[in-house]
LOSE-32971 format. One record per residue (C-alpha): x, y, z; chain. Coordinates in Angstrom, 2 decimals. Example, Ala and Ser with C-alpha at 12.3 -4.5 7.8 and 13.67 -1.06 7.14 Angstrom:
BEGIN
SITE | 12.30 | -4.50 | 7.80 | A
SITE | 13.67 | -1.06 | 7.14 | A
REM end
This chain:
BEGIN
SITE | 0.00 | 0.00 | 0.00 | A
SITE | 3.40 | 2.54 | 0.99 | A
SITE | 4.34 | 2.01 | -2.60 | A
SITE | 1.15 | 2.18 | -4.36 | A
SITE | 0.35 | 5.56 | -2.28 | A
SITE | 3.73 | 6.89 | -3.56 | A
SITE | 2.97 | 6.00 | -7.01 | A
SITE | -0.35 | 7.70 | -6.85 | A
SITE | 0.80 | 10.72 | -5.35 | A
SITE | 3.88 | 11.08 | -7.80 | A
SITE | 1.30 | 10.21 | -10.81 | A
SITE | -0.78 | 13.18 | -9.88 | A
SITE | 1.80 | 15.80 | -8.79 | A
SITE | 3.87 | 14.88 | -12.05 | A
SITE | 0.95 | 14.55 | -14.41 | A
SITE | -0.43 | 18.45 | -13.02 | A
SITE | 3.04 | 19.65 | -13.68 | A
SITE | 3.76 | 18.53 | -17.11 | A
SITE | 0.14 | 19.17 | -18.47 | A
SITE | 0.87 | 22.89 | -17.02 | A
SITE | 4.14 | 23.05 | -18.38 | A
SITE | 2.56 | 21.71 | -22.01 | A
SITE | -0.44 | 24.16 | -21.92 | A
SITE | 2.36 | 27.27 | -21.54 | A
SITE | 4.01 | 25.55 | -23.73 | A
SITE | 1.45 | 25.38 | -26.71 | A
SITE | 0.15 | 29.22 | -25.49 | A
SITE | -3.41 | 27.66 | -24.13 | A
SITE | -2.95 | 28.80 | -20.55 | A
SITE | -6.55 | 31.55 | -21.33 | A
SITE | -8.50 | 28.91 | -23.00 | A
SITE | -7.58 | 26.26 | -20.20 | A
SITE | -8.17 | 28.93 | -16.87 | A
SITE | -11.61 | 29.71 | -18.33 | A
SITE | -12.65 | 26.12 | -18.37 | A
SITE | -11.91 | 25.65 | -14.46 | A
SITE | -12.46 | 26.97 | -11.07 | A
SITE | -8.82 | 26.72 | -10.01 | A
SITE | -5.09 | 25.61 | -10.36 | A
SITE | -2.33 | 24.99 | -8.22 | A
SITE | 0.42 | 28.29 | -7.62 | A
SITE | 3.09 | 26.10 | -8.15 | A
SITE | 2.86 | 22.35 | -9.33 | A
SITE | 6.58 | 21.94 | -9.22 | A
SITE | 6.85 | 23.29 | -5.28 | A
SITE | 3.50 | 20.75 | -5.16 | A
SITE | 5.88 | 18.08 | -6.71 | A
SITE | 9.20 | 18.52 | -4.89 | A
SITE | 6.82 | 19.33 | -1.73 | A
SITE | 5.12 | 15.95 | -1.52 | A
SITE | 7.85 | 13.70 | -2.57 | A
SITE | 9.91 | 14.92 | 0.56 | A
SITE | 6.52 | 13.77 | 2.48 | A
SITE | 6.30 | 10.52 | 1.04 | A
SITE | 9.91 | 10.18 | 2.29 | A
SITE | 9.10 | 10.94 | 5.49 | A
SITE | 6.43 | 8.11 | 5.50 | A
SITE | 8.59 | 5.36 | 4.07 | A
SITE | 11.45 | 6.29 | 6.97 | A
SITE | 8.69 | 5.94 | 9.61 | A
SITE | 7.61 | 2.74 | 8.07 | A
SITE | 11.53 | 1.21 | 7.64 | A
SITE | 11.84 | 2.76 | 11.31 | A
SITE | 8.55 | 0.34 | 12.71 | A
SITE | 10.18 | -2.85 | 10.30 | A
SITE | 13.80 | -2.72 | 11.53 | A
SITE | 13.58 | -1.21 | 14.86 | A
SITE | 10.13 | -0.80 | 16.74 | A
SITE | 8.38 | -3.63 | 15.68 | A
SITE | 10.92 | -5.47 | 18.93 | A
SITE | 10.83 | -2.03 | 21.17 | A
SITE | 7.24 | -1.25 | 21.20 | A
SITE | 6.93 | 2.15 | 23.26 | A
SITE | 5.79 | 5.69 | 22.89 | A
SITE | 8.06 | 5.76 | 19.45 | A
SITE | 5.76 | 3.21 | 17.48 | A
SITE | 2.84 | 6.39 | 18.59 | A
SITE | 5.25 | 8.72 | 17.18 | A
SITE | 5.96 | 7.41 | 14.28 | A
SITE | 2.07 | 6.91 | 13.76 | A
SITE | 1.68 | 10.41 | 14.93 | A
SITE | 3.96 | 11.45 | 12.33 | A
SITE | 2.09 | 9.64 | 9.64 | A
SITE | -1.24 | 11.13 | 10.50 | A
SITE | 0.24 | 14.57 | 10.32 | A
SITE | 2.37 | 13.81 | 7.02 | A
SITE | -0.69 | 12.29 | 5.37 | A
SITE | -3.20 | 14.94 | 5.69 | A
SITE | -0.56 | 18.08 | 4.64 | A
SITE | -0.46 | 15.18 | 1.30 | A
SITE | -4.26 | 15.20 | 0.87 | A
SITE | -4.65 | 18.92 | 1.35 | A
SITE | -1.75 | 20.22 | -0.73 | A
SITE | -3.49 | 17.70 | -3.69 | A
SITE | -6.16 | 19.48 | -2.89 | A
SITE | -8.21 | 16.43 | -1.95 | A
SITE | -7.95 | 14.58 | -5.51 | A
SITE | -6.95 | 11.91 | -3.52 | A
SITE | -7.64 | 10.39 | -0.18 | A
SITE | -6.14 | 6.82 | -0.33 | A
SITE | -3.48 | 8.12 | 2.29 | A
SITE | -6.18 | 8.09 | 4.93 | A
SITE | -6.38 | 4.21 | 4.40 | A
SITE | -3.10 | 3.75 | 4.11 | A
SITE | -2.42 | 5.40 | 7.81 | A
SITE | -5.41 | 3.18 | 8.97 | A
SITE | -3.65 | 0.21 | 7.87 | A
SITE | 0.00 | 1.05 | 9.73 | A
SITE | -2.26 | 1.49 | 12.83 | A
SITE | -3.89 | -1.63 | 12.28 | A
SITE | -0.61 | -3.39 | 12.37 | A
SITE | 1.48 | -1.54 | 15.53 | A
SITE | -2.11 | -0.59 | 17.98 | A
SITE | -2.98 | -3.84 | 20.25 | A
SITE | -5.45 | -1.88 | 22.13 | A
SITE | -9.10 | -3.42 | 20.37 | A
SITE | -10.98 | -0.29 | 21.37 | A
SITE | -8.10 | 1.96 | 20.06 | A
SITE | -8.64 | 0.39 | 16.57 | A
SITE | -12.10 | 0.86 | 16.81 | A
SITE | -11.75 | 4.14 | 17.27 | A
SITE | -9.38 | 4.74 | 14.69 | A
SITE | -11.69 | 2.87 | 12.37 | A
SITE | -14.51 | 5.16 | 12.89 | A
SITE | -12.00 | 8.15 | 12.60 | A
SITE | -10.60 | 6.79 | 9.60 | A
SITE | -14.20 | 5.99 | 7.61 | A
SITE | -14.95 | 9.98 | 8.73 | A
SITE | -11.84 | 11.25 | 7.65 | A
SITE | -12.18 | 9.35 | 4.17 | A
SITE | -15.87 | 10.52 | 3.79 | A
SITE | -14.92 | 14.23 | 4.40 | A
SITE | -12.03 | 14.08 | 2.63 | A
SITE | -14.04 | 13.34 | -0.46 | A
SITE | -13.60 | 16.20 | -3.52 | A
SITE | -17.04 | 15.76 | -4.58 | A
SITE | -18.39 | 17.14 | -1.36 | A
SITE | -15.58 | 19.54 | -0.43 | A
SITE | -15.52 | 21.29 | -3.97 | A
SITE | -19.01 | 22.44 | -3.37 | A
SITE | -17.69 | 24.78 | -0.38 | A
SITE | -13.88 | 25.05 | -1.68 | A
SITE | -12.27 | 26.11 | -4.54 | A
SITE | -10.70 | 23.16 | -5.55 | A
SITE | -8.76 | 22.24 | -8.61 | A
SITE | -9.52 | 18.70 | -10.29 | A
SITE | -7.48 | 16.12 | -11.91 | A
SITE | -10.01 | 15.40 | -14.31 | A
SITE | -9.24 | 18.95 | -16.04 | A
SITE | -6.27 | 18.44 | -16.63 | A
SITE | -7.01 | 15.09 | -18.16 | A
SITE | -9.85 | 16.82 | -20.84 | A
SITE | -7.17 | 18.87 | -21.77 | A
SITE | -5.83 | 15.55 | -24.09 | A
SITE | -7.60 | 14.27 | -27.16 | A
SITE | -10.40 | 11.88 | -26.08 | A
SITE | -8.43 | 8.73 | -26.61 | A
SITE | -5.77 | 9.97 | -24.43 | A
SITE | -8.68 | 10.86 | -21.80 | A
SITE | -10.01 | 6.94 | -21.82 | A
SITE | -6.28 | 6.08 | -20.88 | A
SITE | -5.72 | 8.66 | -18.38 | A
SITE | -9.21 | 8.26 | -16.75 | A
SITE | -8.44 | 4.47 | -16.63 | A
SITE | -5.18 | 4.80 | -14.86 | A
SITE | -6.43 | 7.74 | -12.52 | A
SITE | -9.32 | 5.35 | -11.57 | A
SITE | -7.39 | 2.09 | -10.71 | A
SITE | -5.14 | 3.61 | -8.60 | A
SITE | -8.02 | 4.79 | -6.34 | A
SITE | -9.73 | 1.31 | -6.87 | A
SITE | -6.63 | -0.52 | -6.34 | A
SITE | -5.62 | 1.21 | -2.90 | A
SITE | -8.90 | 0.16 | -1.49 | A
SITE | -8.81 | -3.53 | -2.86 | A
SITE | -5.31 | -3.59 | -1.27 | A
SITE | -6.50 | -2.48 | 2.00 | A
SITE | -9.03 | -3.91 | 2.45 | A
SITE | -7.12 | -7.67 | 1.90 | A
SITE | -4.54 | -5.71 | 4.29 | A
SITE | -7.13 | -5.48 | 6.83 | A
SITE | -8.13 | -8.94 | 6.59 | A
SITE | -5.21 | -10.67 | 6.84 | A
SITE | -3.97 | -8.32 | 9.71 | A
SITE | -7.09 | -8.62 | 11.62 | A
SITE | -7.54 | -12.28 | 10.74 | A
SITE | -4.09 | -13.49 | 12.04 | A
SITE | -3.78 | -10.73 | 15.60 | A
SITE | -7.70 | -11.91 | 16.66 | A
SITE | -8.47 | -15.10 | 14.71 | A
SITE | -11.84 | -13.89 | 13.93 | A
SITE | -13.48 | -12.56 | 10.70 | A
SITE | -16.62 | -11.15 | 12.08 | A
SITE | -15.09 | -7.69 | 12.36 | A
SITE | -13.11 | -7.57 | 9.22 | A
SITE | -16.60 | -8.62 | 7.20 | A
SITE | -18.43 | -5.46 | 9.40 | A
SITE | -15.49 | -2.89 | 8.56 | A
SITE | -15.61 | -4.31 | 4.62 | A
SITE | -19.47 | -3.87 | 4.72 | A
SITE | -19.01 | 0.02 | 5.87 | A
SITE | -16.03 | 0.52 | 3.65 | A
SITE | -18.36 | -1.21 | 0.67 | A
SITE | -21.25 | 1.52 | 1.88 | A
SITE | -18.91 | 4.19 | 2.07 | A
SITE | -16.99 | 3.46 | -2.25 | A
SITE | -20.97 | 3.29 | -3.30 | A
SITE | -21.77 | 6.28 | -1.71 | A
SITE | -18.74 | 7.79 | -3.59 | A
SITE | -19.52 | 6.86 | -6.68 | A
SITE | -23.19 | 7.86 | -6.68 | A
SITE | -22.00 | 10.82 | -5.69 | A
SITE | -19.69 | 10.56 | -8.48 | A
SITE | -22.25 | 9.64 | -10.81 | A
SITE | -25.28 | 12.75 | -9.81 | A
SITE | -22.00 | 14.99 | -10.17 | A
SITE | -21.41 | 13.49 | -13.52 | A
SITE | -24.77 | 13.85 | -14.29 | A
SITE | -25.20 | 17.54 | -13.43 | A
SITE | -22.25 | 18.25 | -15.32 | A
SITE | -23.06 | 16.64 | -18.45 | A
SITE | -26.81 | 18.49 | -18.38 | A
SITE | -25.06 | 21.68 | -17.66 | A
SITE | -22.57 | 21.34 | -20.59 | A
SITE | -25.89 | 20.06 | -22.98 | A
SITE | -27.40 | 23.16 | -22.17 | A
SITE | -24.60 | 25.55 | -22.71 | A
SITE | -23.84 | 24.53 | -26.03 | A
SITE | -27.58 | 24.67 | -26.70 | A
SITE | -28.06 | 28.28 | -25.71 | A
SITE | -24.25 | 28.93 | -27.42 | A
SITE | -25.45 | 27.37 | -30.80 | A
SITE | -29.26 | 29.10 | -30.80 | A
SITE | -27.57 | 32.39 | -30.16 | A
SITE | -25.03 | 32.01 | -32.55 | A
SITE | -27.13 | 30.90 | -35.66 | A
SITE | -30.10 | 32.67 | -34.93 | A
SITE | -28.70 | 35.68 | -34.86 | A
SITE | -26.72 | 35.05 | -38.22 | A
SITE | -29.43 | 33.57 | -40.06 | A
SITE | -31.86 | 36.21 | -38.48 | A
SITE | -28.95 | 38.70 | -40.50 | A
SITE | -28.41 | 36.42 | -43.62 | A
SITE | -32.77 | 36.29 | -43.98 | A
SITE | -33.13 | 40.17 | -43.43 | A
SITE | -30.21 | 40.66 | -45.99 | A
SITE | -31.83 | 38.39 | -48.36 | A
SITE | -35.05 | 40.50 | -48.27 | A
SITE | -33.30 | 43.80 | -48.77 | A
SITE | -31.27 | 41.89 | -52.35 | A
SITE | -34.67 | 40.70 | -53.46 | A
SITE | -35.79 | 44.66 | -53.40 | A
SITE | -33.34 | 46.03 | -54.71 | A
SITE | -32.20 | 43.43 | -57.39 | A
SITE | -34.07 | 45.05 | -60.04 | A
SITE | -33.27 | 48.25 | -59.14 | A
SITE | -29.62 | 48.52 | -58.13 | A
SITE | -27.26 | 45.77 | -59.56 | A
SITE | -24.43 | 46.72 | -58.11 | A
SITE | -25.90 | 48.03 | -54.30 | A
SITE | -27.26 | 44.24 | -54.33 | A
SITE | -23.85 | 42.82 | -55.32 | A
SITE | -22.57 | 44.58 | -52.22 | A
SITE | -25.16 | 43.46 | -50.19 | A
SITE | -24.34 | 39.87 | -50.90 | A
SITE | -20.60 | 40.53 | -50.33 | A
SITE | -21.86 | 41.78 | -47.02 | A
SITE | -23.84 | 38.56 | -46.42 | A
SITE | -21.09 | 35.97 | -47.06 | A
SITE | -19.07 | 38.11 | -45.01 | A
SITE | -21.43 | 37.58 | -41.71 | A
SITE | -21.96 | 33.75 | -43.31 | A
SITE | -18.29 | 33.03 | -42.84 | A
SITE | -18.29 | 34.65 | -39.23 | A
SITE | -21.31 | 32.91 | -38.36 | A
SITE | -19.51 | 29.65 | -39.55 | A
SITE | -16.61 | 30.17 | -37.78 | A
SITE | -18.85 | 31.40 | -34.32 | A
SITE | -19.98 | 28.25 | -34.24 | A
SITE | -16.85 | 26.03 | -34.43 | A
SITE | -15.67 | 28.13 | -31.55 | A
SITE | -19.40 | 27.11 | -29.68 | A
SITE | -18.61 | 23.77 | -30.19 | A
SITE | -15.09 | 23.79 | -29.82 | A
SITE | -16.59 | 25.31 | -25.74 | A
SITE | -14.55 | 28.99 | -26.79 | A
SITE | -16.29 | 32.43 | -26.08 | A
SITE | -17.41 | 34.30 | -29.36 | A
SITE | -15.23 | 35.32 | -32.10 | A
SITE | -15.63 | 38.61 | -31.56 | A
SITE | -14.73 | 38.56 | -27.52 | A
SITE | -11.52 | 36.92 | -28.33 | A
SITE | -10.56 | 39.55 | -30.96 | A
SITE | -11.89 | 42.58 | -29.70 | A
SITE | -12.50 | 43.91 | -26.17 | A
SITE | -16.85 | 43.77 | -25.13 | A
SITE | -17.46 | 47.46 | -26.44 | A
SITE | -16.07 | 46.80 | -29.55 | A
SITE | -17.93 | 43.36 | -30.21 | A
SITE | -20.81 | 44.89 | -29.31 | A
SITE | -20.67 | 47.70 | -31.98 | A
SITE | -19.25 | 45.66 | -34.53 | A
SITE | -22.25 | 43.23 | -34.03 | A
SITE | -24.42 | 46.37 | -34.38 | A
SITE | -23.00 | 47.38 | -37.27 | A
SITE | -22.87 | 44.14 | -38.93 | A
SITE | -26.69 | 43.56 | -38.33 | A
SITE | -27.09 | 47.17 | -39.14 | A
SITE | -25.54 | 47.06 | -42.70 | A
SITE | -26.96 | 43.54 | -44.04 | A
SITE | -30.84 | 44.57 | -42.97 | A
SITE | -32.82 | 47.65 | -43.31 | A
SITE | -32.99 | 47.81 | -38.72 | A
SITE | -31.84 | 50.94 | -37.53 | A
SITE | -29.46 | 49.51 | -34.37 | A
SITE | -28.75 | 52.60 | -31.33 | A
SITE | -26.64 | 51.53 | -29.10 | A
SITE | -25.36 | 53.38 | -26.07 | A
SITE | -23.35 | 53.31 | -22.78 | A
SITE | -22.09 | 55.82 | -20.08 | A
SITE | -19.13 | 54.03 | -19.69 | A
SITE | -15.89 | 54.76 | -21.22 | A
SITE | -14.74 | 51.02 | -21.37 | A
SITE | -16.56 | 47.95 | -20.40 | A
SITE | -14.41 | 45.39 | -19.01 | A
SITE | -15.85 | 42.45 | -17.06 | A
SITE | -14.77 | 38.84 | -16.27 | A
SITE | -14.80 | 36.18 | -19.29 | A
SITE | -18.51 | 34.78 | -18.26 | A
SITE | -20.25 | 38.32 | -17.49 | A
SITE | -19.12 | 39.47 | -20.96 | A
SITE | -20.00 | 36.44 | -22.52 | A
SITE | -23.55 | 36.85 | -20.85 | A
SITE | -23.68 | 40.51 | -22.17 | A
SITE | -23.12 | 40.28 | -25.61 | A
SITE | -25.56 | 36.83 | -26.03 | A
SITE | -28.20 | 38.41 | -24.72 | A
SITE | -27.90 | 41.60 | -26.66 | A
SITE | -26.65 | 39.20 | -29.54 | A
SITE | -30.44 | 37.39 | -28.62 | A
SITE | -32.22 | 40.72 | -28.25 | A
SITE | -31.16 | 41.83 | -31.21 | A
SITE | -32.56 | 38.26 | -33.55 | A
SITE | -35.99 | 38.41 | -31.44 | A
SITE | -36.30 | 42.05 | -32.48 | A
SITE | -35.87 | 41.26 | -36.28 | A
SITE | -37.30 | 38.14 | -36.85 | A
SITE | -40.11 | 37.81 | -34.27 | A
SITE | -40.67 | 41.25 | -33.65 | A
SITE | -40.03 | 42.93 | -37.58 | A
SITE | -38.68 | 45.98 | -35.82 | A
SITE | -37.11 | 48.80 | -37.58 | A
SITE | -35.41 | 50.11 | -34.79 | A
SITE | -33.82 | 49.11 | -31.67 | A
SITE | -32.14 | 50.95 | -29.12 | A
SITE | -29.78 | 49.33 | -26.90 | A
SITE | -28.56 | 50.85 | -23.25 | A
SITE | -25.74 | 49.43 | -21.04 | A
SITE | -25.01 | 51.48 | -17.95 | A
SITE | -23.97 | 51.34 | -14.09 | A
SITE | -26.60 | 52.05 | -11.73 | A
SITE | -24.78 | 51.89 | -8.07 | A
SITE | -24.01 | 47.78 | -7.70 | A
SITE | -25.05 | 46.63 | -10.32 | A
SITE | -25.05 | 46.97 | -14.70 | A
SITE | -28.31 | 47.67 | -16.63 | A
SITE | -28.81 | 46.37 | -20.00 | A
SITE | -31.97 | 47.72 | -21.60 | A
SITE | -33.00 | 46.21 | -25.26 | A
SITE | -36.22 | 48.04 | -26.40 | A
SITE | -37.44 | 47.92 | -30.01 | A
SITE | -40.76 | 49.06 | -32.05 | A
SITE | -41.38 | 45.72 | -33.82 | A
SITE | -45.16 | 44.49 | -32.91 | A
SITE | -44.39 | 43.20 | -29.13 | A
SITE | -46.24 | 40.66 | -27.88 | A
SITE | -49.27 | 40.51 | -25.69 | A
SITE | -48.70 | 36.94 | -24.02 | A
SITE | -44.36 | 36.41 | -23.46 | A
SITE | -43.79 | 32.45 | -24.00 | A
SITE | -41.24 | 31.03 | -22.64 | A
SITE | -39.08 | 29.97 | -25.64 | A
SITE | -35.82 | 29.18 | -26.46 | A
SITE | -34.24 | 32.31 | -26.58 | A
SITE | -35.85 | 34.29 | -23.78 | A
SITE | -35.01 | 30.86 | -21.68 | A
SITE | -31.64 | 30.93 | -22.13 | A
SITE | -31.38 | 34.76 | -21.28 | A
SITE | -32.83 | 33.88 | -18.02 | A
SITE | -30.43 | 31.20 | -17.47 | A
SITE | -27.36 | 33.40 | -18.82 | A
SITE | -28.69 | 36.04 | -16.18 | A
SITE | -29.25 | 34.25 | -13.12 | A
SITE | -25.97 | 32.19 | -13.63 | A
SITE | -24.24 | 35.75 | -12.79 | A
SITE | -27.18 | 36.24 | -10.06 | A
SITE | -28.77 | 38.52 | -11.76 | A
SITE | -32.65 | 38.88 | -13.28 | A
SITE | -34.21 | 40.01 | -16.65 | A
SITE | -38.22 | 40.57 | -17.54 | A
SITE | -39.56 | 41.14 | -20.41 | A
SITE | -42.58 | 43.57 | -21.32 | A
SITE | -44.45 | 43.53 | -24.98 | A
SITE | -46.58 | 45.83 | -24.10 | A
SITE | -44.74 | 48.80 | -26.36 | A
SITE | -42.46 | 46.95 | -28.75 | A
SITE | -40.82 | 44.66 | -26.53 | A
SITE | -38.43 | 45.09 | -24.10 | A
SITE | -35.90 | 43.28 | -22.85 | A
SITE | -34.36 | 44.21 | -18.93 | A
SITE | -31.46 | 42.41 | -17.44 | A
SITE | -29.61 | 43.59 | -14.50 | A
SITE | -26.44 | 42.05 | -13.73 | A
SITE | -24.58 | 42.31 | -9.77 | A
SITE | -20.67 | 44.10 | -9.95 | A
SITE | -18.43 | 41.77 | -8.84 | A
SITE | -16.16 | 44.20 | -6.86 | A
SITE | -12.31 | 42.69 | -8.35 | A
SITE | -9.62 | 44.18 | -9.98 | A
SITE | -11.16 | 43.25 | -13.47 | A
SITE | -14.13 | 45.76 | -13.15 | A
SITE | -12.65 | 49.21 | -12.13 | A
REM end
């Protein structure tokens, strides 16, 4: 168990270091930070850090073979002392991605305690310890990085490899403690009644784990469905919204103006091309192509413009600040929803003219999307005003609509009070 807990915690440290190293290395670090809560400060202090730890355990555990197993005494506590101490500064500075150390100190005191009610009291500290020490349940509270981040960073083939080995070493250290256990217990008491009762909690506690494991794996995989759902309607209706407006404006003017039609249609393959290539990045989980060219203001207005120029809408768009700048998500959030505004105007709404606002009123933004198209005397909950919601309240904010006079679109959005909004 010593040597497959040093394996597992040099595989992790190792494997966090030299993804890092190859994400700076291929210039992804932006694209990688924005796809997880946290990293590490310094996976090679994290490496060098807990190999010196795992030294310290295997001299504690040569010190119990050679020496204390015949001079039993307040060192053999020591030494265990010293394990339980070593163990935990391991589990927190992998920031709980593993917890196999907790068995692994169980098992030493397994072999050097004689007292039967100090084992069961370590047992029952032990099952706690490896409960709360589980990332599934402390990631909710902490910001934790994950393993598993680092692993979807690799092409999906890779991923079935790396998930395979990540999971048998966690499988494997509780197989090999638990036969530990058993063999221990079996030959100091000669009686199997309370190895089969600690198996039977430790069996409870891995299938609690992994239903946990699963409803996490769950929620995640509905989250990302919807994302790229609401990524994907925004991005094509809003193009095709543009492409079908342009259309109509070449069909009137055909006949009339050759060559202000031929420019119209240069206009359209232009915002084809960009729609195209908006969608790759969707699916490909990037922020728009605008946001990664162009700072939120200037999306904005080129996305106004664009829509402006390929349809016969009249776009207004103002703010009263002199730059916008935001964290990735919030801007995100702000230019879909105008982005959304924008298509429901035009094709649900057959506007003319929208007027767009974006200001700061005390702690919090104001976007305001108001048209004159022919509103809308019962709002449905569709697609796109569903997915402003849920862009919205992921930032804890809240939008309404009214179609009373046009339609109008309200979404107010907390200021996070950081160094990014100032």
């Amino acid at each position: 168990m010593l040597a497959l807990n040093c394996a597992a915690v040099f595989a992790i440290c190792f494997f966090v270091y030299c993804t890092t190293q190859r994400i700076c290395a291929q210039y992804n670090a932006r694209t990688f930070l924005d796809t997880v809560v946290t990293i590490p400060a310094d996976p090679k202090a994290d490496l060098l850090f807990c190999m010196v730890l795992m030294g310290i355990l295997v001299v504690t555990f040569v010190a119990r073979i050679l020496w204390l197993e015949h001079h039993q005494g307040p060192w053999t506590a020591v030494t265990l002392a010293i394990d339980v101490v070593v163990c935990t500064l391991l589990i927190y500075r992998l920031d709980f991605n593993y917890n196999g150390l907790v068995l692994l100190v169980f098992a030493n005191v397994v072999a050097n305690v004689r007292d039967g009610k100090a084992k069961l009291l370590v047992a029952a500290l032990a099952i706690c310890g490896y409960l709360l020490a589980d990332y599934n349940l402390l990631s909710t509270y902490l910001p934790l990085y994950r393993v598993s981040d680092y692993i979807q960073y690799y092409t999906a083939d890779a991923q079935q490899y790396l998930f395979g080995i990540y999971n048998v070493l966690n499988s494997l250290n509780i197989v090999l403690f638990v036969v530990y256990c058993i063999c221990v217990i079996d030959w100091q008491r000669g009686t199997i009644e309370k190895v089969n009762q600690l198996y039977e909690e430790l069996q409870s506690a891995n299938q609690q784990l992994l239903q946990y494991a699963d409803m996490s794996e769950r929620m995640a995989q509905t989250r990302e469905r919807n994302r790229l759902a609401r990524e994907i309607h925004d991005t094509l209706g809003h193009t095709l919204t543009g492409i079908t407006a342009g259309l109509d404006a070449c069909l009137a003017l055909v006949e009339v103006s050759p060559e202000q039609t031929k420019k119209q249609l240069e206009l359209l393959s232009k915002v084809s091309r960009e729609g195209i290539k908006d969608v790759r990045r969707s699916v490909n989980e990037l922020r728009p192509d605008a946001l990664e060219r162009l700072n939120l203001l200037q999306a904005i207005q080129e996305m106004v413009q664009a829509m402006s120029q390929i349809s016969d809408v009249q776009i207004h768009f103002q703010t009263d600040q002199e730059r916008l700048q935001f964290d990735a998500d919030e801007e995100n959030a702000i230019y879909r929803v105008i982005q959304e505004g924008i298509t429901n105007a035009v094709r649900h709404g057959h506007a003319k003219e929208i007027w767009i606002t974006l200001s700061r009123r005390e702690q919090e933004v104001l976007l305001v999307i108001h048209d004159n198209g022919v509103g809308a005397a019962e709002i449905k909950n569709g697609f796109g005003t569903r997915h402003m919601k849920e862009r919205i309240e992921m930032l804890q904010g809240t939008v309404t609509f009214d179609g009373s006079d046009g339609f109008t679109v309200t979404a107010r959005i907390p200021i996070r009070w950081s160094e990014t909004y100032d």
